[in-house]
DRENDO-1510 file (C-alpha; in Angstrom, 1 decimal, always signed):
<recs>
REC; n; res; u; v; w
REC; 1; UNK; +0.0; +0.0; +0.0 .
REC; 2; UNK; +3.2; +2.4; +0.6 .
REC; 3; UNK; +4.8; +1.5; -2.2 .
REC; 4; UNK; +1.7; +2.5; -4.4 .
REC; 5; UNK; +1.1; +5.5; -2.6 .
REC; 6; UNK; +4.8; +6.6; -3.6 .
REC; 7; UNK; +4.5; +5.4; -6.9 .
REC; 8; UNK; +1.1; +8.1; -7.4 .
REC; 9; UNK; +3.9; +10.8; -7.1 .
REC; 10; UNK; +5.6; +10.1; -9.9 .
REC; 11; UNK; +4.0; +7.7; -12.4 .
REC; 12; UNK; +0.5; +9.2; -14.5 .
REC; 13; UNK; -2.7; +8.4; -12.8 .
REC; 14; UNK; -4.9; +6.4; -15.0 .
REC; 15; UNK; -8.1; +7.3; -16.4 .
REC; 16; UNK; -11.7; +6.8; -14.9 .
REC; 17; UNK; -12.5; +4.7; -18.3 .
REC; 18; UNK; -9.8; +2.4; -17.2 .
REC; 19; UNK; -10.4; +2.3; -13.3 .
REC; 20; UNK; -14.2; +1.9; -13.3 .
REC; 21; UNK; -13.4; -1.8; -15.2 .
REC; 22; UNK; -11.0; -2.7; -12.4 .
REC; 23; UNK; -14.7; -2.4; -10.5 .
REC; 24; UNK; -15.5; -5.8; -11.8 .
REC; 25; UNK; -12.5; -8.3; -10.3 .
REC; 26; UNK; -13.7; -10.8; -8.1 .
REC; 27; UNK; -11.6; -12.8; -5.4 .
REC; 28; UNK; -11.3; -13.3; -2.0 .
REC; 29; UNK; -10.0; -9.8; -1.5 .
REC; 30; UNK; -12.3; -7.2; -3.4 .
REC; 31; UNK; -10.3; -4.6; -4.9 .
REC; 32; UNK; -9.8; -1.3; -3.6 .
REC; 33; UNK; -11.1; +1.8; -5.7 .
REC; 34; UNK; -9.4; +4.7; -6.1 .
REC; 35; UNK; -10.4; +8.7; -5.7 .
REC; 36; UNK; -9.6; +11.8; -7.9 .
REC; 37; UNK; -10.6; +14.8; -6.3 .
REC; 38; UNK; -10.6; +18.0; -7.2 .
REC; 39; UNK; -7.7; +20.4; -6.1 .
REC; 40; UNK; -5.0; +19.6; -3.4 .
REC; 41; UNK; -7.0; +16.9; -1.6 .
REC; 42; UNK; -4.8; +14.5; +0.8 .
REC; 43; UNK; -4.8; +10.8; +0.2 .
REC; 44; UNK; -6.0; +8.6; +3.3 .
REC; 45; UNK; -5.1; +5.1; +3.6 .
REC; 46; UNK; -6.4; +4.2; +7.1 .
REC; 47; UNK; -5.4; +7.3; +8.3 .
REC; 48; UNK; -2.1; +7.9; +6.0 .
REC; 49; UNK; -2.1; +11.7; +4.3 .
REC; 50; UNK; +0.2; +12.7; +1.4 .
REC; 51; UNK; -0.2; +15.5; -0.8 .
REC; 52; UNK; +0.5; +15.1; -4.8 .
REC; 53; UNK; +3.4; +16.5; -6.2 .
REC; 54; UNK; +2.6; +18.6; -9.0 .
REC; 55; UNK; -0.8; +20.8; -9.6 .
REC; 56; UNK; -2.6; +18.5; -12.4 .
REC; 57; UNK; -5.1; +18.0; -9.6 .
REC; 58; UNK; -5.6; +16.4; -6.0 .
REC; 59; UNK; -5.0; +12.5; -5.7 .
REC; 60; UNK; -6.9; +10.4; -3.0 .
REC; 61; UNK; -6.7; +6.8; -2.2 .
REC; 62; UNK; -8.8; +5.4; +0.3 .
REC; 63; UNK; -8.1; +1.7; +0.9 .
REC; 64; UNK; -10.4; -0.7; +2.3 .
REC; 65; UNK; -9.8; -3.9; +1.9 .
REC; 66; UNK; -11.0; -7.6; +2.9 .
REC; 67; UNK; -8.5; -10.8; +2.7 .
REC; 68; UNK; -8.6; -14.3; +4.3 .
REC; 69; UNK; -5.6; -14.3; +6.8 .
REC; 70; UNK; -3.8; -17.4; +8.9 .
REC; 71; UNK; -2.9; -16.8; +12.7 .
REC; 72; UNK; -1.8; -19.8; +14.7 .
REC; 73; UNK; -3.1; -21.9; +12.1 .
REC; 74; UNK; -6.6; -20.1; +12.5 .
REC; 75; UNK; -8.6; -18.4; +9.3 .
REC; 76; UNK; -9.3; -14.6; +10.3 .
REC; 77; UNK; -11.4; -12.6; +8.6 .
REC; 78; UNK; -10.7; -9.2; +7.7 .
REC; 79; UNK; -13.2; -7.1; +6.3 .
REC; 80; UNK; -12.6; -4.9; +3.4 .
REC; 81; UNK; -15.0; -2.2; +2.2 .
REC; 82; UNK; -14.5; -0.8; -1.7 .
REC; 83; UNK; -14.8; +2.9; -1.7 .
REC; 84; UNK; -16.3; +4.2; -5.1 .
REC; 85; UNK; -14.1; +5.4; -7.6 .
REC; 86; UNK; -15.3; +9.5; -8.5 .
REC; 87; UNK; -13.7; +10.9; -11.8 .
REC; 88; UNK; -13.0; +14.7; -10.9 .
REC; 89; UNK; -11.4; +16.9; -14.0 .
REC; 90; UNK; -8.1; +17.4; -13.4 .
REC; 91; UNK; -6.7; +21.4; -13.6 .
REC; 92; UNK; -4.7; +21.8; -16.7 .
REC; 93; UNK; -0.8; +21.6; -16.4 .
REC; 94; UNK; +1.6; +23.5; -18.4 .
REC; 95; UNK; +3.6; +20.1; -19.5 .
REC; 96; UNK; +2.5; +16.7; -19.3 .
REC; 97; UNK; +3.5; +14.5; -16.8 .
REC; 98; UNK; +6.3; +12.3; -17.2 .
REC; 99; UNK; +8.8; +10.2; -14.8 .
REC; 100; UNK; +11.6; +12.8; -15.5 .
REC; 101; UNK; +9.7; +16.0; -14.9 .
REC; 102; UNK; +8.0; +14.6; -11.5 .
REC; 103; UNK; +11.7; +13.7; -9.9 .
REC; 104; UNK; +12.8; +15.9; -6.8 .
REC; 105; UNK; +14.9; +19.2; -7.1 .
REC; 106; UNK; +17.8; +18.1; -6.9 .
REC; 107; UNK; +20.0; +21.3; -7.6 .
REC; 108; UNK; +20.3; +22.5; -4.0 .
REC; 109; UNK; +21.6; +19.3; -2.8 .
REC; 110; UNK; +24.0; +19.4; -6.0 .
REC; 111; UNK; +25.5; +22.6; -4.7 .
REC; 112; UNK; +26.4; +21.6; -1.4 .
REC; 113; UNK; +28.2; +18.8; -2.8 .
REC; 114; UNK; +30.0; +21.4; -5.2 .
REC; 115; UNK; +31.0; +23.3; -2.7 .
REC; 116; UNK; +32.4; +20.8; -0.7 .
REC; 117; UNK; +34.1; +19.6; -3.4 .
REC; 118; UNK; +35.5; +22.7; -3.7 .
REC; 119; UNK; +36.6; +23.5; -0.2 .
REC; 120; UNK; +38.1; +20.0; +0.0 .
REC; 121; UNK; +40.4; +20.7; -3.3 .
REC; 122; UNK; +41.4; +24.4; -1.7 .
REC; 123; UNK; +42.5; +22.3; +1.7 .
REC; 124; UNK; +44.4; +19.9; -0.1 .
REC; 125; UNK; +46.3; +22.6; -2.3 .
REC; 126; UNK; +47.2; +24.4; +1.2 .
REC; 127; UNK; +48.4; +21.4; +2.5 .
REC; 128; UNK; +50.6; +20.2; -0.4 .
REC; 129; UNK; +51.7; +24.1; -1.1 .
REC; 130; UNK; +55.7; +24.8; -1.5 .
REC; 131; UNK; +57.7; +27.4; -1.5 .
REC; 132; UNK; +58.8; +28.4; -5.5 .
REC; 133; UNK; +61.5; +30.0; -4.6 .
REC; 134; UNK; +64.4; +29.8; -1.4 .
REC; 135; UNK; +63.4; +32.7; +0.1 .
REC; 136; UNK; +59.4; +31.9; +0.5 .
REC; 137; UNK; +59.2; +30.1; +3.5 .
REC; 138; UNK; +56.4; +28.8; +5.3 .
REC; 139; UNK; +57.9; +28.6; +8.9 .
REC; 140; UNK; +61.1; +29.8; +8.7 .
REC; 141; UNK; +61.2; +31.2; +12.1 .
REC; 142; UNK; +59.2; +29.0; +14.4 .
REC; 143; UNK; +59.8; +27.5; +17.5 .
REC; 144; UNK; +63.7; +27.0; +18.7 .
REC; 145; UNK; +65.8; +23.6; +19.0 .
REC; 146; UNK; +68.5; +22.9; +21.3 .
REC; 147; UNK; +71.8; +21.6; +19.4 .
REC; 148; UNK; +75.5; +20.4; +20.9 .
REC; 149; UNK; +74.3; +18.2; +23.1 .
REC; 150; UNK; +71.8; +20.1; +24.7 .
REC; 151; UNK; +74.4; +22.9; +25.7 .
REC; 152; UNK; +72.9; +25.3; +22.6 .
REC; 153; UNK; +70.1; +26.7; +22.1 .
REC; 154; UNK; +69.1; +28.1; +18.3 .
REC; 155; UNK; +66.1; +30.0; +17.6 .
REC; 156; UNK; +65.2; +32.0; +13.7 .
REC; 157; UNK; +63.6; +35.0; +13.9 .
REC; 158; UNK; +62.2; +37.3; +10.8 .
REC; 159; UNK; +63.3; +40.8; +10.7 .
REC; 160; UNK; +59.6; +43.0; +10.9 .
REC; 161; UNK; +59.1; +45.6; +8.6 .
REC; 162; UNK; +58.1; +48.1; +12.3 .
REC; 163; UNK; +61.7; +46.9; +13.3 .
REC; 164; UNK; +63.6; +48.8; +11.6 .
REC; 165; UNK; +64.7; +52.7; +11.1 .
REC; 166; UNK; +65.4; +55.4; +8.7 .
REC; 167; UNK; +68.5; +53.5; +7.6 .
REC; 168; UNK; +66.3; +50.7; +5.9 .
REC; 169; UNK; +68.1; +48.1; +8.7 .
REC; 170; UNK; +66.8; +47.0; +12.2 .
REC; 171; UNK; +67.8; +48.9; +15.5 .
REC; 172; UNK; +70.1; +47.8; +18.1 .
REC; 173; UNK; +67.0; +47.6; +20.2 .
REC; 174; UNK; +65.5; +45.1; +18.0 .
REC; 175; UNK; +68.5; +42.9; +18.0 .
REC; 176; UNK; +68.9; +42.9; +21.8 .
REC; 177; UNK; +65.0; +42.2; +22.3 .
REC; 178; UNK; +65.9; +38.9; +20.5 .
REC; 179; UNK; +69.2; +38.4; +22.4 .
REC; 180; UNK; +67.0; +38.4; +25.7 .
REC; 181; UNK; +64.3; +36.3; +23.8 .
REC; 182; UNK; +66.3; +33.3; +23.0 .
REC; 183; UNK; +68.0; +33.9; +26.3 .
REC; 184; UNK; +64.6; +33.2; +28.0 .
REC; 185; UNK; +63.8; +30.6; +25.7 .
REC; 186; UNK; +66.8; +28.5; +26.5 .
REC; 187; UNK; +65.9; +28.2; +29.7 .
REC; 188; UNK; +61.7; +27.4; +29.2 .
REC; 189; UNK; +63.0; +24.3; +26.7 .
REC; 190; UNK; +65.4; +23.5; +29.0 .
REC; 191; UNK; +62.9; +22.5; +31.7 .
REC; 192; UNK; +64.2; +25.2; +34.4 .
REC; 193; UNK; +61.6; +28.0; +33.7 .
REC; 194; UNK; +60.2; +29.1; +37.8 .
REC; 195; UNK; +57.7; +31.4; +38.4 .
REC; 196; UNK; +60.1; +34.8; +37.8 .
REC; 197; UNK; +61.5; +36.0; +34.4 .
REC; 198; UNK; +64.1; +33.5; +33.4 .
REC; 199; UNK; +64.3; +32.1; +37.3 .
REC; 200; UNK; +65.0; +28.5; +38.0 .
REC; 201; UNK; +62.5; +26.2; +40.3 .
REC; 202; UNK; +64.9; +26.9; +43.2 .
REC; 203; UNK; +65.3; +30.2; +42.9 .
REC; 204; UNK; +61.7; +31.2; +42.8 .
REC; 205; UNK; +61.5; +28.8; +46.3 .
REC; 206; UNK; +64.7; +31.6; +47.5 .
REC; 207; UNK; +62.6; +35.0; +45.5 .
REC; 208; UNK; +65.6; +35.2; +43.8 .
REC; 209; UNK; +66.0; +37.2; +39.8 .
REC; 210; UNK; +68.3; +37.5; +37.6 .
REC; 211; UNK; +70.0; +41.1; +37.4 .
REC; 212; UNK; +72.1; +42.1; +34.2 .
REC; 213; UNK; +75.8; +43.6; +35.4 .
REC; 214; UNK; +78.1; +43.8; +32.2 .
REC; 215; UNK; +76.6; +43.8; +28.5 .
REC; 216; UNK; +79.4; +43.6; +25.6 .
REC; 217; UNK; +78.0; +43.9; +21.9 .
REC; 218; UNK; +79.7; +43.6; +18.9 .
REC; 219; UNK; +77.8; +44.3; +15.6 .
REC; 220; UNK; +79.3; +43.3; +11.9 .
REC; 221; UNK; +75.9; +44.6; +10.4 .
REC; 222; UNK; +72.5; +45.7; +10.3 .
REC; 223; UNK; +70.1; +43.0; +9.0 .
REC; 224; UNK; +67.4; +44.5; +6.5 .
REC; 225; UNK; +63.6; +43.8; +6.6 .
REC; 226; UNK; +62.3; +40.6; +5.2 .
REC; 227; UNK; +66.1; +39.0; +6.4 .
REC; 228; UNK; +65.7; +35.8; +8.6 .
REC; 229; UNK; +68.9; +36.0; +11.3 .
REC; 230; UNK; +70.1; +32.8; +13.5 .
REC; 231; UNK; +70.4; +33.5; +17.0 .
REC; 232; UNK; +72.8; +31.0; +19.3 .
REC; 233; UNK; +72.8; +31.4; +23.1 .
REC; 234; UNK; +74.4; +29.4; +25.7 .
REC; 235; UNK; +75.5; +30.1; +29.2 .
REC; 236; UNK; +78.3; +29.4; +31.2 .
REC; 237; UNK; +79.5; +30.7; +34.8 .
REC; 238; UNK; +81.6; +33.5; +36.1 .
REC; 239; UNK; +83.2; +33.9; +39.3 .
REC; 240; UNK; +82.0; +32.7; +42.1 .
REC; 241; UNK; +78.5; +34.3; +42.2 .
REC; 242; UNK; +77.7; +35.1; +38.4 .
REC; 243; UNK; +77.0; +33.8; +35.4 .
REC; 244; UNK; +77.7; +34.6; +31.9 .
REC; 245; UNK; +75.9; +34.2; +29.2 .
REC; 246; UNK; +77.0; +34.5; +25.6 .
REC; 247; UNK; +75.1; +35.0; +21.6 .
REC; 248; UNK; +76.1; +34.3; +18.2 .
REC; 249; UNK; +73.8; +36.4; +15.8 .
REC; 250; UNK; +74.5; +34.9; +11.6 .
REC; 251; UNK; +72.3; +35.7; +8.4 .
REC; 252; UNK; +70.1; +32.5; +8.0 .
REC; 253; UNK; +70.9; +32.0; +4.5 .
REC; 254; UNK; +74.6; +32.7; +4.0 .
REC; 255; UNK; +75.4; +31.7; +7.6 .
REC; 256; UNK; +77.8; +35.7; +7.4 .
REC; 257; UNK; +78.0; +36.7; +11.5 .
REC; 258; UNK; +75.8; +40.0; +11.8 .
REC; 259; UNK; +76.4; +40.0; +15.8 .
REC; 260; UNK; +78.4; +38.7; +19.0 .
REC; 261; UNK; +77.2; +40.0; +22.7 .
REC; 262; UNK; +78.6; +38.2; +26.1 .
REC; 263; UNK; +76.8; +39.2; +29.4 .
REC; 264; UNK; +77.3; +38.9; +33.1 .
REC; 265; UNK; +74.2; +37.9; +35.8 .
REC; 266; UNK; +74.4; +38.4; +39.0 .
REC; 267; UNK; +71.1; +36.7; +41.7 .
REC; 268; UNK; +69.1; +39.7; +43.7 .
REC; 269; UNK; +66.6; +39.3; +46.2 .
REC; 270; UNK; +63.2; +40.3; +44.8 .
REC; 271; UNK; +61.7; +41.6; +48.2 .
REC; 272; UNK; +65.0; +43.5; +49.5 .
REC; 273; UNK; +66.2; +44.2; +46.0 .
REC; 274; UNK; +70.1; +43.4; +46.9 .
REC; 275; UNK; +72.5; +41.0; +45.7 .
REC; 276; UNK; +72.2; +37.4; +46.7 .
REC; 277; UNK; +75.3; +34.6; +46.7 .
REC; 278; UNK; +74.5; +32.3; +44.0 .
REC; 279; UNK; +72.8; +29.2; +46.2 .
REC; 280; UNK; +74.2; +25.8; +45.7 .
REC; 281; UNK; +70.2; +24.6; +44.9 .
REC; 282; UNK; +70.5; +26.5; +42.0 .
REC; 283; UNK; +74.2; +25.5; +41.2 .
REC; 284; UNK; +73.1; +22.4; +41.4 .
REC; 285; UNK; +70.5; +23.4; +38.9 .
REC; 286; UNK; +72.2; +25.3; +36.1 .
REC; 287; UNK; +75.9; +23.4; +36.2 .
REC; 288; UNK; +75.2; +20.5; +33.9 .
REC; 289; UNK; +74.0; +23.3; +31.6 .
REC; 290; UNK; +77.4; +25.3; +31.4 .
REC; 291; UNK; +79.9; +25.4; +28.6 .
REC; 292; UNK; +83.4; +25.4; +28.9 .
REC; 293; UNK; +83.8; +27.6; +26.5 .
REC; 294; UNK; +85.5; +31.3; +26.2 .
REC; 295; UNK; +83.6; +34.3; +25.9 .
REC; 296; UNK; +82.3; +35.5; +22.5 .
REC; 297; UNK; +84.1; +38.7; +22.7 .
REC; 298; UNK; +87.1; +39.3; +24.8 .
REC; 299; UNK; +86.3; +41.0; +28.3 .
REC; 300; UNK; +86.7; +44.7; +27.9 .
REC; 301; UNK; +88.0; +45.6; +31.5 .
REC; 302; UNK; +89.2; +49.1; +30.6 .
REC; 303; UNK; +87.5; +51.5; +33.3 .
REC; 304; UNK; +85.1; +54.0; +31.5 .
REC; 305; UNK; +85.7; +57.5; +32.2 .
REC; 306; UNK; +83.5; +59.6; +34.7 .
REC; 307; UNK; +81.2; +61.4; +32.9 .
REC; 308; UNK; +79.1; +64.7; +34.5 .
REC; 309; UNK; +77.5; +68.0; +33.6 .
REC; 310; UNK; +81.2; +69.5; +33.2 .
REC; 311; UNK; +82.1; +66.9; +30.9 .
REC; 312; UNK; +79.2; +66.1; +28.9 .
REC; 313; UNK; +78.6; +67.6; +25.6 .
REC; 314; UNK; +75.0; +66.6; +25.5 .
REC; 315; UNK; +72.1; +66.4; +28.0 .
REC; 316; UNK; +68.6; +65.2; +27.8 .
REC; 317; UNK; +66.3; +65.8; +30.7 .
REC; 318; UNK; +63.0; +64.4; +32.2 .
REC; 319; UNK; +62.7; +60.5; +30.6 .
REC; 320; UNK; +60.3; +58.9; +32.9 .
REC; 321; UNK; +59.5; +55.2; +32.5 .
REC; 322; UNK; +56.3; +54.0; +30.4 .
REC; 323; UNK; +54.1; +51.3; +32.3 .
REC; 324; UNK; +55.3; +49.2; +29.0 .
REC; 325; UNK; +59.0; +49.8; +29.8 .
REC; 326; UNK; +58.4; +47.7; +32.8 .
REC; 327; UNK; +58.8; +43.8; +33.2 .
REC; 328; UNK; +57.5; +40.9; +35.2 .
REC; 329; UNK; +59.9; +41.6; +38.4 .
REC; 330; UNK; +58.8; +45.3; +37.9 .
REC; 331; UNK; +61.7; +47.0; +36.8 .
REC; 332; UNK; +62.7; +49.1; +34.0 .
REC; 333; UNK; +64.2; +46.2; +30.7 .
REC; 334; UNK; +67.7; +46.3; +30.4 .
REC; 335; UNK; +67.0; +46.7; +26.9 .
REC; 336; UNK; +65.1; +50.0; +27.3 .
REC; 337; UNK; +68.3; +51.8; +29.0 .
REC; 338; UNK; +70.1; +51.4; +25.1 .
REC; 339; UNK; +67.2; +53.8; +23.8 .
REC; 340; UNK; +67.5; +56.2; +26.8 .
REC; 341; UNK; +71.4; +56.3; +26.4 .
REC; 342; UNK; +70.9; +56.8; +22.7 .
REC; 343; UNK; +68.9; +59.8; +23.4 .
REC; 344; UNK; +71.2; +62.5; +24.3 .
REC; 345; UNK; +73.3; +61.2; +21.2 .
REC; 346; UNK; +73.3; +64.3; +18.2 .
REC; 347; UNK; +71.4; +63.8; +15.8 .
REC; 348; UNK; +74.6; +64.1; +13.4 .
REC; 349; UNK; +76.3; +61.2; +14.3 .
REC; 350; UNK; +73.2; +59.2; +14.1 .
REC; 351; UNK; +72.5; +60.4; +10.7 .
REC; 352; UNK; +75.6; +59.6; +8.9 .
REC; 353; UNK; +77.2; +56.6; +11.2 .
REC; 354; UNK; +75.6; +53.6; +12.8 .
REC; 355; UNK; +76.5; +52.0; +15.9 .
REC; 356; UNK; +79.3; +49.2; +15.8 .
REC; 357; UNK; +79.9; +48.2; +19.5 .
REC; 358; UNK; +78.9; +49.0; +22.7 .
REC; 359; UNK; +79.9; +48.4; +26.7 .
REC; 360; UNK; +77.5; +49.0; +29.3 .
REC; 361; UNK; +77.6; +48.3; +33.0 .
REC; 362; UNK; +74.3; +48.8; +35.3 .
REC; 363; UNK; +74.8; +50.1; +38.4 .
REC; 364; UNK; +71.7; +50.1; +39.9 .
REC; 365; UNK; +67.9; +49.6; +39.0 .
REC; 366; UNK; +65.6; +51.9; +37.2 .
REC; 367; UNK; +61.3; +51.9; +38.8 .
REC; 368; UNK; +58.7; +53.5; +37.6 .
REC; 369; UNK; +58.6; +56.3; +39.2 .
REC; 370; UNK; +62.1; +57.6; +38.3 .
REC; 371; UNK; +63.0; +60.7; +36.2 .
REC; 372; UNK; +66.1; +60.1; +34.5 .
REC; 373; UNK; +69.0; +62.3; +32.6 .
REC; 374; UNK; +70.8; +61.1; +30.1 .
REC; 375; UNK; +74.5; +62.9; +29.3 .
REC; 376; UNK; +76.7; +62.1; +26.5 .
REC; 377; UNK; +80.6; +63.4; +25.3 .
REC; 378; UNK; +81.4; +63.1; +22.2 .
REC; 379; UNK; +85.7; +62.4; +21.0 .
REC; 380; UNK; +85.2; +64.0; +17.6 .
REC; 381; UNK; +82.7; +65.9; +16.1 .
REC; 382; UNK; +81.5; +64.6; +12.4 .
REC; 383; UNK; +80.5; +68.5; +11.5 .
REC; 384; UNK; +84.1; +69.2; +11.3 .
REC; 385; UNK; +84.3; +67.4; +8.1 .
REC; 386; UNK; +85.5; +64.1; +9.7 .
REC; 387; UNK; +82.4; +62.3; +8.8 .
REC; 388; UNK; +84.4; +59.1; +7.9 .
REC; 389; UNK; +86.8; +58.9; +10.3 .
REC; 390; UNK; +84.8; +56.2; +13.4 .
REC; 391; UNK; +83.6; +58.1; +16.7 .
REC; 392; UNK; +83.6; +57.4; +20.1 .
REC; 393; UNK; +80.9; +58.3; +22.8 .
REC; 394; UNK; +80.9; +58.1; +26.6 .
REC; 395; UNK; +77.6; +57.6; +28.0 .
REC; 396; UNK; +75.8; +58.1; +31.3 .
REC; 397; UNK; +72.4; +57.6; +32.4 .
REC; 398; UNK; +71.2; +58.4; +36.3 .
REC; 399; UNK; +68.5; +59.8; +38.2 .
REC; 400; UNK; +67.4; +63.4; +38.6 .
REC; 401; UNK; +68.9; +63.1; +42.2 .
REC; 402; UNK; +72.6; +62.1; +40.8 .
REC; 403; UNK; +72.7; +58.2; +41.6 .
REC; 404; UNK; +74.2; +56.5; +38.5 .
REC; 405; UNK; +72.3; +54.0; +36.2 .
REC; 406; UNK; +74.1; +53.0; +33.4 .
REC; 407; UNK; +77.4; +53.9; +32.2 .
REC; 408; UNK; +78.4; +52.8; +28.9 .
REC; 409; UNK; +80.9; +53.8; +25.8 .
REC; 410; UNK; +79.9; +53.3; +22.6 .
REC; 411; UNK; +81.8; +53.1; +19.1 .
REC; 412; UNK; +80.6; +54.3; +15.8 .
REC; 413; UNK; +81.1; +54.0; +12.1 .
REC; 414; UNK; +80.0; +55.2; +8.8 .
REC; 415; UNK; +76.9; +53.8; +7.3 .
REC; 416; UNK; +77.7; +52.1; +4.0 .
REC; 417; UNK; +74.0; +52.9; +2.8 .
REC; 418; UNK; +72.1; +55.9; +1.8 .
REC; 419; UNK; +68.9; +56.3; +4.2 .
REC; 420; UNK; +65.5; +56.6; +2.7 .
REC; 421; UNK; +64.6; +59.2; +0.3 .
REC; 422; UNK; +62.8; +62.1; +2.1 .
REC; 423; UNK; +59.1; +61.5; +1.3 .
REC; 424; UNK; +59.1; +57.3; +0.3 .
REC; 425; UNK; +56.2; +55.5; +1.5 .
</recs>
């Protein structure tokens, strides 16, 4: 009965000529008629209602039939009555109906597929993409590795296009953010990441940081934007209490050395903010992590000149610390003192030399709160016509009151480039 309900929705009904003869069959089972009706009339089979599927007219079944049935080995009766068959006329379509123009729409169901299809096929051309030519790389500066052992840590990094300056290359500050980067890095893959900001598991037990006492930077050159550089970090100790901790900076691609910096760390006491002895917790700690190896750069020991209002040939007044200058253990970055001490620089040198090394020793620390000077002398000045010949700068950086912050000496050279023309985008 099911099936030939379906099959009403797509097969031609016949006419009454040829239904009112089917009237006549005799049997056990009398046949069941069936009932045209006029407009969208539902067809009822003991209760079942379906609605035609074009508008040629409305198509109702009504079965009752009768047929001798077994049960246990028992005749049943079940009693069939014959509805009458009623021929209706049947609203005019504009195309006849056939088996192909009664089938389902099928063209929404046909588009989802497409665009899956489709979808599927973009996926697939992401996932099998490569790179056309050496320098198009997917994930050329991802996550770090360690190397030698596990002494070495190596980590990539792409040079941004809001990294660098006027000269067309990266800043020095640039290049030390990703000094101290790798620096914390080395210790996070290592396993020996604490609470603080690059403290060990032990020292976070002691509220014990790291403090920066002796930065030495060497650079070769200025990577340019779009370059990928190679940083190498390791650490090692120094003296008793201290530890050193050395980079080796190389171009990606040609493996050239753009940079070489060597530190010194002493341990201070987050709550009283003074030096601490280095704990043998944390020797134990960090020793099987030391290289035996000498520093980067040779140890510059020569004692830097004092440096005051008398001396200095420039001064810059009032720098106050940004909330975003600060760090995790709330004090001022080491790496923001380079941009203060750079301040009080003239403007001359900066245009038509670029900064090739650099010594700095931190005295003390810098809050939030403080207001700072920075003071700079200058060995020759490049107005004088002596624009090629390298400079040297002293530097000084303290608080308003006179306690000292930085000192440092820097050494300059001649840019080899042309800056950007005045006006490019």
């Amino acid at each position: 009965m099911v099936a030939s309900v379906a099959a009403s929705a797509f097969f031609p009904v016949p006419s009454s000529s040829s239904s009112s003869s089917s009237s006549s069959s005799t049997g056990s089972a009398k046949p069941s008629s069936i009932s045209l009706a006029k407009g969208p009339d539902a067809l009822d089979a003991r209760g079942l209602v379906a609605k035609p599927a074009s508008n040629s007219g409305g198509l109702q079944v009504k079965v009752n039939a009768q047929a001798t049935t077994r049960i246990n080995g028992s005749k049943v009766g079940l009693k069939i009555d014959t509805n009458k068959l009623e021929d209706t006329p049947s609203i005019p379509s504009s195309a006849p109906r056939t088996f192909y123009n009664q089938l389902p729409d099928w063209s929404v169901l046909l588009a989802a597929i497409t665009t899956i299809f489709l979808a599927a096929e973009k996926q697939w051309t992401l996932m099998d993409w490569k790179p056309r030519r050496p320098d198009m790389l997917a994930d050329a500066f991802g996550l770090g590795k360690i190397i030698e052992n596990g002494l070495v840590y190596r980590q990539n990094f792409s040079i941004r296009s809001y990294e660098i300056g006027a000269d067309q290359t990266a800043s020095i500050e640039t290049l030390m953010n990703h000094l101290q980067e790798t620096a914390l890095n080395h210790v996070k893959c290592a396993g020996l990441l604490g609470n603080g900001f690059g403290s060990t598991p032990e020292m976070s037990k002691k509220n014990l940081i790291w403090v920066v006492t002796k930065m030495q930077v060497l650079v070769e050159h200025y990577p340019s934007w779009g370059d990928i550089i190679e940083v190498d970090t390791w650490a090692a100790a120094s003296g008793k209490n201290g530890m050193r901790r050395d980079w080796h900076v190389r171009d990606s691609q040609t493996g050239q050395t753009i940079m070489r910096a060597s530190s010194n760390w002493v341990m201070m006491n987050k709550n009283t903010r003074r030096l601490s002895k280095f704990p043998e917790e944390v020797r134990a700690e960090l020793e099987p992590y030391f290289m035996d190896r000498v520093p980067v750069i040779d140890d510059d020991n020569r004692k830097l000149p004092k440096l005051d209002d008398d001396t200095a040939d420039h001064v810059r007044k009032g720098l106050t610390p940004r909330w975003s200058d600060l760090d995790v253990n709330q004090h001022v970055n080491n790496v923001k003192y380079i941009g203060w001490i750079l301040e009080s620089a003239p403007i001359s040198i900066l245009e038509s030399h670029e900064l090739a090394s650099m010594t700095l020793e931190y005295r003390r620390e810098c809050g939030r709160d403080s207001v700072l000077q920075s003071l700079t002398s200058v060995s020759n000045d490049c107005t004088d016509g002596s624009a090629e010949l390298p400079i040297e700068c002293q530097h000084l950086l303290r608080l308003e009151g006179g306690p000292e912050i930085v000192k440092g000496q820097t050494e300059w050279r001649p840019k080899k480039r042309a800056p950007f023309p005045v006006g490019s985008p």
